[in-house]
C-alpha positions as CSV (number, residue, x, y, z in Angstrom):
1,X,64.3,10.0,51.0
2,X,67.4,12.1,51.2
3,X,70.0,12.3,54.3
4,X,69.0,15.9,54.1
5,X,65.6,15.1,54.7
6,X,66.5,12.8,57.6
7,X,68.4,15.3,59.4
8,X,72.0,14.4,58.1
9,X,74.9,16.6,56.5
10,X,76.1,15.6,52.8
11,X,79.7,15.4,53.6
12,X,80.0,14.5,57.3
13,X,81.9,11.9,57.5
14,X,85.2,14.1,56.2
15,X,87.3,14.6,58.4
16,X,86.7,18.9,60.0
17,X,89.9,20.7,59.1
18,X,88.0,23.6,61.0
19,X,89.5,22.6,64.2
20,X,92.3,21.6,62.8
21,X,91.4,17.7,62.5
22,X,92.9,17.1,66.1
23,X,89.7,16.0,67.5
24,X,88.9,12.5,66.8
25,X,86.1,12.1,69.2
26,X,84.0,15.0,67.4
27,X,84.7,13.2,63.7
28,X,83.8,10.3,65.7
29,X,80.5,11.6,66.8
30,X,79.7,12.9,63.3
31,X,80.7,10.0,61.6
32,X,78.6,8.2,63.8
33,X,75.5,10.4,63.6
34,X,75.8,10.3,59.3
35,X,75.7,6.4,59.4
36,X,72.9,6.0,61.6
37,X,71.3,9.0,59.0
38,X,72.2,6.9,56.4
39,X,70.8,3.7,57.5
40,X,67.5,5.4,58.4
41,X,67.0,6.5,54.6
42,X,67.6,3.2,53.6
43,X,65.5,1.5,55.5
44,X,62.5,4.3,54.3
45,X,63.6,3.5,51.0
46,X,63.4,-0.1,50.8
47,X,59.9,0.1,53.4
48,X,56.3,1.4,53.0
49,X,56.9,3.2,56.2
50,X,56.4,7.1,56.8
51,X,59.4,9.1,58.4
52,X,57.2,10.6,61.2
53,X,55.4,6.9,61.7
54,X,59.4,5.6,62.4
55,X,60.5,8.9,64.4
56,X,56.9,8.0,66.9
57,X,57.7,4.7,67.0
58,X,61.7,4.8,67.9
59,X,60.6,7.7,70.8
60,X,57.6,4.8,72.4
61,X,60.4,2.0,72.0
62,X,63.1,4.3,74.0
63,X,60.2,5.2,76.4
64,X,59.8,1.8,77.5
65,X,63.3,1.1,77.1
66,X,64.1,3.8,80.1
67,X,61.1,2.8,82.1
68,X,62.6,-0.8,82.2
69,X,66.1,0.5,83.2
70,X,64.4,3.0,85.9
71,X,62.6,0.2,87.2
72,X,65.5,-2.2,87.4
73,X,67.4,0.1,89.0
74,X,65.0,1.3,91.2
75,X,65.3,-2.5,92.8
């Protein structure tokens, strides 16, 4: 599986000259969003697991993850 496959940019984590390379928080962001890309084809790689099986169960997991806050807060 390839980050391109998975939604990820060959290249991100460079830092964006386009904006002239002041803004840390948006290299941050992209840095962040390639490793988590990254990670994600690993784990297909080295797992019997289909990419649309993963993205259904991550969506049910943060489903119930923000009912449980709701309802915590909601107390």
């Amino acid at each position: 599986m390839s980050v391109e496959a998975l939604g990820g940019e060959a290249g991100v984590g460079s830092i964006d000259r386009s904006s002239g390379g002041n803004n840390p928080p948006l290299r941050t962001h992209k840095m962040a969003k390639q490793v988590k890309v990254n990670l994600a084809a690993e784990f297909l790689q080295q797992n019997v697991v289909k990419k649309e099986d993963l993205y259904r169960d991550i969506k049910k997991q943060i489903k119930q993850l923000k009912d449980c806050y709701e309802s915590t807060m909601m107390t």
